[in-house]
C-alpha positions in Angstrom: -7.0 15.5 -15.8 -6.1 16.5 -12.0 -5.0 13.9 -9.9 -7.8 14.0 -7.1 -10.2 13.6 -10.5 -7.9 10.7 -11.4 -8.4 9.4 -7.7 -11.6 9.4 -7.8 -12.1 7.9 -11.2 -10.2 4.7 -10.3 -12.3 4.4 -7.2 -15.1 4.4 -9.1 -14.2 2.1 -11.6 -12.4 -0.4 -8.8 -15.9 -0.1 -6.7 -17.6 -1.5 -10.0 -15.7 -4.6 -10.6 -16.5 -8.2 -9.8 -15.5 -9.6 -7.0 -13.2 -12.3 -9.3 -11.1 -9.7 -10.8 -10.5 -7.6 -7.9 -7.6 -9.7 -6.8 -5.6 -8.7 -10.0 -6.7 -5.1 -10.4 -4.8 -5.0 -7.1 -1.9 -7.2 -7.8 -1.6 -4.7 -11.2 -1.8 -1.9 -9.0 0.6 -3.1 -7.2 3.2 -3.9 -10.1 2.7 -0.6 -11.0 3.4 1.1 -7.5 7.2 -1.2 -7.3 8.4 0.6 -10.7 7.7 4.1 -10.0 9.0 3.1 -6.4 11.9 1.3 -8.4 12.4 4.5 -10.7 12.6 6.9 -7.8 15.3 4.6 -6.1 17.9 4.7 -9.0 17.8 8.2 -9.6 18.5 8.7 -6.1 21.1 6.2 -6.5 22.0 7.8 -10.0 22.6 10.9 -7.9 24.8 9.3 -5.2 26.7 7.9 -7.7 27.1 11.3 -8.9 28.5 12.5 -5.8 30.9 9.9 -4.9 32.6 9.9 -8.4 
């Protein structure tokens, strides 16, 4: 699936949920937006690592 399809997929489905659950779709998303964040930072630390040694 291409990523604008994607997109637009989860908006739809976010724009469908209760009001109740929105609070934890969005603390999920957010869990999920620190690891990829968190797996980007140690390979550019794996890589700086690289050069110093």
């Amino acid at each position: 699936m291409h990523p604008v399809d994607i997109r637009q997929r989860a908006i739809s489905l976010i724009e469908q949920l209760p009001q109740n659950k929105l609070a934890g779709v969005v603390q999920l998303l957010e869990i999920l937006t620190e690891s990829t964040s968190q797996s980007a930072a140690n390979a550019k630390e794996a890589d700086l690592l690289e050069i110093i040694q």
